[in-house]
C-alpha positions as CSV (number, residue, x, y, z in Angstrom):
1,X,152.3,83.5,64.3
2,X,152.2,83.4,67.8
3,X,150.3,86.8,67.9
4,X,147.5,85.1,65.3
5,X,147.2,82.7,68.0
6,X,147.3,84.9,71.0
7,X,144.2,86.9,69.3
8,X,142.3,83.3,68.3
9,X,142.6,81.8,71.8
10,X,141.3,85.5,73.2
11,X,138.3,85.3,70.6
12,X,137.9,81.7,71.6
13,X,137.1,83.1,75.7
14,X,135.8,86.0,74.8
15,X,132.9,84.3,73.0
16,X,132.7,81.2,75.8
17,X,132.4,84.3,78.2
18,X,129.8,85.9,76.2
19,X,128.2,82.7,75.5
20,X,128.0,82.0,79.9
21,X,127.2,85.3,80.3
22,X,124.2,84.8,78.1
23,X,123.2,81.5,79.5
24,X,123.5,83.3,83.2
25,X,120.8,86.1,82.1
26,X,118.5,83.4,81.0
27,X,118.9,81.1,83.9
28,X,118.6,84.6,86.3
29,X,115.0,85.1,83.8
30,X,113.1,82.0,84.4
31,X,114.3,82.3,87.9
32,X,112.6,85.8,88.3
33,X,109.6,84.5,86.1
34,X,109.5,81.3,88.3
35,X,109.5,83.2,91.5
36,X,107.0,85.8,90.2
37,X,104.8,83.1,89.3
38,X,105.0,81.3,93.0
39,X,103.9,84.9,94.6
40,X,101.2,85.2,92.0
41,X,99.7,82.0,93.5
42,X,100.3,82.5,96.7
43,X,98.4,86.1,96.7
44,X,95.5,84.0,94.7
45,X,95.8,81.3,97.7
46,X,96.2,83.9,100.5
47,X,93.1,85.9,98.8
48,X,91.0,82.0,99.2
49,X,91.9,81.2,101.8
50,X,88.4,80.7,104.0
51,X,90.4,81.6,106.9
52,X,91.2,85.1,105.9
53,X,88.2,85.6,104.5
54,X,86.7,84.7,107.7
55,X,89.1,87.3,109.3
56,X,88.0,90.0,106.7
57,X,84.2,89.2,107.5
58,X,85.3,89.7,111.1
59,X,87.1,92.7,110.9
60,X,84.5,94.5,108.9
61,X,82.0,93.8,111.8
62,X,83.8,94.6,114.6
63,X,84.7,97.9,112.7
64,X,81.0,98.5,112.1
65,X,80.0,97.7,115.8
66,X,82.9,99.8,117.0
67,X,81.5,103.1,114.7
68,X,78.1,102.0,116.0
69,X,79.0,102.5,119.6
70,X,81.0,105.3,118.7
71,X,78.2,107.0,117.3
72,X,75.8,106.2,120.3
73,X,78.3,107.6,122.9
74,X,78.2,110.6,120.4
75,X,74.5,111.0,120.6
76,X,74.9,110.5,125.0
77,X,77.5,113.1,125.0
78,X,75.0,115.8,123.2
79,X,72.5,114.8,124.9
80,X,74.1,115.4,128.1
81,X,75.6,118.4,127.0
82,X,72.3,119.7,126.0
83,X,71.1,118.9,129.7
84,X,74.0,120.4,131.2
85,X,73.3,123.7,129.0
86,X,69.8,124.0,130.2
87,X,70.3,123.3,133.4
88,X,73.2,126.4,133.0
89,X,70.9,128.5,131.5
90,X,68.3,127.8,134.6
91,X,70.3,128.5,137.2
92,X,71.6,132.1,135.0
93,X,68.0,133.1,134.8
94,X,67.5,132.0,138.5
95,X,70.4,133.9,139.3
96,X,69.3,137.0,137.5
97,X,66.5,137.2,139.0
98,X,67.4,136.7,142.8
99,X,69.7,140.1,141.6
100,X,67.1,141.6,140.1
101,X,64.8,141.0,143.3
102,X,67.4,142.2,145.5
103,X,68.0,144.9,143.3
104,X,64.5,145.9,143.2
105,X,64.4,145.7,147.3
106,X,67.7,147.7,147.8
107,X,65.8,150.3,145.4
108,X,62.6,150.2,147.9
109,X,64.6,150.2,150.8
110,X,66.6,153.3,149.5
111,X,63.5,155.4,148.4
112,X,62.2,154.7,151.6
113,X,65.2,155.7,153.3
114,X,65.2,158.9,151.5
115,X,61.5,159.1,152.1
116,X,62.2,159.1,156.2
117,X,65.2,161.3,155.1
118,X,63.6,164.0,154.1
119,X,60.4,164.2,156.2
């Protein structure tokens, strides 16, 4: 007899356990849905919010000023570069020719020289 009743009063808080247990998982449920429903608004009111759209606005100007100027400095740098180039390529072709001019003497003065050599 005593077993029969041992077995009855574990059913008994078995099923009071399962029955908490149960309740728990649906109090921990609407928690979650609750709290997933409070960031869901607060995303929509964040998203709203004429403040951040202001700062959006804001941010996409500044970054289109800043690839502006960016792009400007690009354009001075080539520019630049292309001035620096030619004024490279001068002073080569001025230096090529003072050689070639002195070459061209060093040859005169040379044949000459030979000239007086062999007279």
């Amino acid at each position: 007899m005593r077993s029969i009743a041992l077995f009855a009063v574990a059913g008994l808080a078995a099923l009071s356990l399962a029955a908490c247990s149960d309740e728990h998982a649906t109090q921990i449920k609407e928690g979650a849905k609750a709290a997933g429903s409070e960031i869901k608004q607060a995303a929509v009111d964040i998203k709203n919010d004429p403040d951040v759209k202001e700062a959006g606005t804001a941010l996409k100007e500044s970054t289109e000023e800043a690839a502006a100027d960016a792009k400007v400095a690009a354009g001075e740098a080539v520019d630049k570069a292309k001035v620096a180039g030619a004024k490279a390529g001068q002073e080569t072709k001025e230096a090529a020719a003072d050689i070639n001019a002195d070459a061209k003497k060093a040859g005169a003065n040379a044949k000459r020289d030979v000239h007086e050599a062999t007279k």
